[in-house]
C-alpha positions in Angstrom: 7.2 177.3 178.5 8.9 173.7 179.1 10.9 172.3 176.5 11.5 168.6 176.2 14.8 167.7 177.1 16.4 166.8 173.0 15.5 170.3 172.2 17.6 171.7 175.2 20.0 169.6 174.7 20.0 170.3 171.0 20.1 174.1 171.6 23.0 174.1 174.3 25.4 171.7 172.0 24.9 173.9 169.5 25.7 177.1 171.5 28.9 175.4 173.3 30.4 174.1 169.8 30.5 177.6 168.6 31.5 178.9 171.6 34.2 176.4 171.2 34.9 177.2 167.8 35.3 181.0 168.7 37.8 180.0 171.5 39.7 178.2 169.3 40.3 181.6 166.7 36.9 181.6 164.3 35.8 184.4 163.8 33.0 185.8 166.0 30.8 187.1 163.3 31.6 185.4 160.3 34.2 182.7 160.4 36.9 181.4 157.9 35.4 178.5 155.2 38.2 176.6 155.8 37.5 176.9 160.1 34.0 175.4 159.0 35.8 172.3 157.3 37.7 171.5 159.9 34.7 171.6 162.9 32.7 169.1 160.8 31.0 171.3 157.6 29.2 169.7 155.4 32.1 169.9 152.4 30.7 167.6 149.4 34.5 166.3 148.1 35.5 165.4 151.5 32.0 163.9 152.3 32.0 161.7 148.8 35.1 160.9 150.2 34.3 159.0 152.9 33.7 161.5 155.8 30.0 160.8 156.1 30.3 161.9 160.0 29.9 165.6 158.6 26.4 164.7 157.9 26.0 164.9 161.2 28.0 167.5 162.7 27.8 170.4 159.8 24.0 170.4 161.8 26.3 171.7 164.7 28.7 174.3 162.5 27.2 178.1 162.5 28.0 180.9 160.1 28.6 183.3 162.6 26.5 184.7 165.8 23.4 185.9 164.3 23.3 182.6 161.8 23.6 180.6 165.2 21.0 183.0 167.2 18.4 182.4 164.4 18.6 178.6 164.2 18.0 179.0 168.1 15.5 180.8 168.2 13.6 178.6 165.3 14.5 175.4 167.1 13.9 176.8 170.5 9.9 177.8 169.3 9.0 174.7 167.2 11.8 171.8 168.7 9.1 171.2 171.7 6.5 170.7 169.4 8.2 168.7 166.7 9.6 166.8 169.5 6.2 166.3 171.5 4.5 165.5 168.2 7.0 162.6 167.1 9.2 161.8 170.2 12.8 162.0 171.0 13.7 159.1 168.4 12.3 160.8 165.7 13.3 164.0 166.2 16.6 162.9 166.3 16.4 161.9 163.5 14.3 164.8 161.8 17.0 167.3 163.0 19.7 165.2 161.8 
């Protein structure tokens, strides 16, 4: 099956910044809250206080392996068709 190219790209970013954050000491299968904050979670105080880039990035922050392998495997089987239906634009913006 082919998959557009967002929905790659979407899956391998999200794959390399946990890779990245298990590299840099989080734990494998369930990391530190306070490792989360610093890659970009989505923490409300520091988010109402001005750090509206975590809106973006907590998208990119996994729980652990298996929380990561699920949102894959869900993106990898409906990302091509979300992205076919509405285009790269939108489904930028949807998975945003």
């Amino acid at each position: 099956m082919f998959l557009p190219w967002l929905t790659r790209t979407l899956v391998g970013t999200n794959v390399l910044v946990f890779l990245a954050m298990v590299a840099a000491g989080a734990g494998f299968l369930r990391p530190d809250a306070l490792v989360h904050i610093a890659w970009g979670s989505n923490f409300a105080p520091l988010t109402a206080a001005g750090q509206w880039w975590r809106l973006a990035t907590a998208t990119f922050v996994h729980f652990g392996v298996l929380h990561l392998l699920f949102n894959m495997w869900v993106l990898w089987g409906t990302g091509g068709l979300v992205e076919r239906l509405f285009g790269h634009g939108r489904f930028a913006a949807i998975y945003a």
